[in-house]
N, C-alpha and C positions, 0 to 999 in steps of 0.2 A: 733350530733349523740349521741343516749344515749350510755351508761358505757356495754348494755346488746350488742346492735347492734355493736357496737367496737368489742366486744369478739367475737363476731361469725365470724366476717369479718376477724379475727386473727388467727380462727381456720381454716378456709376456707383460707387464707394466706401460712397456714405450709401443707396442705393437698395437693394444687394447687402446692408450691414451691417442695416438696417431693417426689409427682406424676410427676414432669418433670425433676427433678434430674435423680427420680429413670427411667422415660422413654429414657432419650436424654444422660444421666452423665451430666448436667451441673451442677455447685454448685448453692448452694439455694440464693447464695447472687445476685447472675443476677435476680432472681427474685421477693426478699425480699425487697433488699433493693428500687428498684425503687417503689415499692408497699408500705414499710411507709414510704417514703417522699414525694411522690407525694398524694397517697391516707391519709394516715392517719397524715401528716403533720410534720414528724418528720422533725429533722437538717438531715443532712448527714450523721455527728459526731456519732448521737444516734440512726440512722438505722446503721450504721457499726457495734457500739458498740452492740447494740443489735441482730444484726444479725450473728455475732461473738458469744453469749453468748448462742444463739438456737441450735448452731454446734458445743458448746463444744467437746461431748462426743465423735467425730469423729477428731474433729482438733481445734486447735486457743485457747487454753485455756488462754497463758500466752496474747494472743491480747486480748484477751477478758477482761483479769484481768486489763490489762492495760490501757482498755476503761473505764474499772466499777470505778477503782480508781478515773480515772480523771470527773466519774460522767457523763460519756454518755451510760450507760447501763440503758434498764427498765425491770427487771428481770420478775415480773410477766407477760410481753406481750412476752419475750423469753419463758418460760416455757409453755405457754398456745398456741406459735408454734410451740414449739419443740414437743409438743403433736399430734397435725396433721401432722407436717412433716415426723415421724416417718410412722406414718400408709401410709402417701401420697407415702412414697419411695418404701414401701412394694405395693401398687399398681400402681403404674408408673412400676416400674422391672416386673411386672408381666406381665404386658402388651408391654414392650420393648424387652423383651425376643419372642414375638410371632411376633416382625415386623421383615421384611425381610430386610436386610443389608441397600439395596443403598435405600430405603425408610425413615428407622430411621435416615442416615447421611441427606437427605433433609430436613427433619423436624426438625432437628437439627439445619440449617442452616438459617433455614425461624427463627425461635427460636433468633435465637442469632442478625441477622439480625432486626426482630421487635424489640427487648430490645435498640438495639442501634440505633434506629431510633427513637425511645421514648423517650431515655433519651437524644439524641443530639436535636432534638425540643424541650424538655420544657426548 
């Protein structure tokens, strides 16, 4: 995968993880993280740590600092989702705010339900 097609997949990453925060509340790391270790081939260690370091500004600093020390942070592929995540959450809320109650909690549920069906088969 080139250096170009990575980025984009990264920005599309925090957009995707942002928009379903912002649609369902769930945190970005149900999404994040199984997306660079599965897809982009991170450890575990450096999708935490780096998934931590995209959600600074809301939470996890000191985790995060504590990932980055022990050198499982990759800062520039955190900043360049924190870049899509932000905008993704301003359009996930936009759109979660117009779903009607007992519809947003199903889709919520199908959500958490596929994540954990994902990550308990690979």
């Amino acid at each position: 995968m080139s250096s170009h097609s990575a980025w984009i997949l990264l920005l599309a990453l925090g957009l995707t993880a942002g928009f379903i925060s912002g649609l369902i509340g769930i945190g970005g790391g149900s999404i994040m993280i199984p997306f660079l270790v599965l897809v982009m081939g991170m450890s575990q260690h450096e999708a935490q740590g780096t998934t931590l370091a995209i959600m600074i500004p809301p939470i996890g600093l000191l985790a995060a600092w504590t990932y980055y020390r022990a050198g499982y942070v990759n800062l520039k592929m955190a900043l360049f989702v924190a870049l899509g995540f932000f905008v993704g959450g301003l359009l996930g809320a936009s759109v979660a705010v117009k779903v009607p109650d007992a519809a947003l909690r199903k889709i919520f549920a199908v959500a958490l339900m596929g994540i954990a069906l994902k990550m308990f088969l690979s």
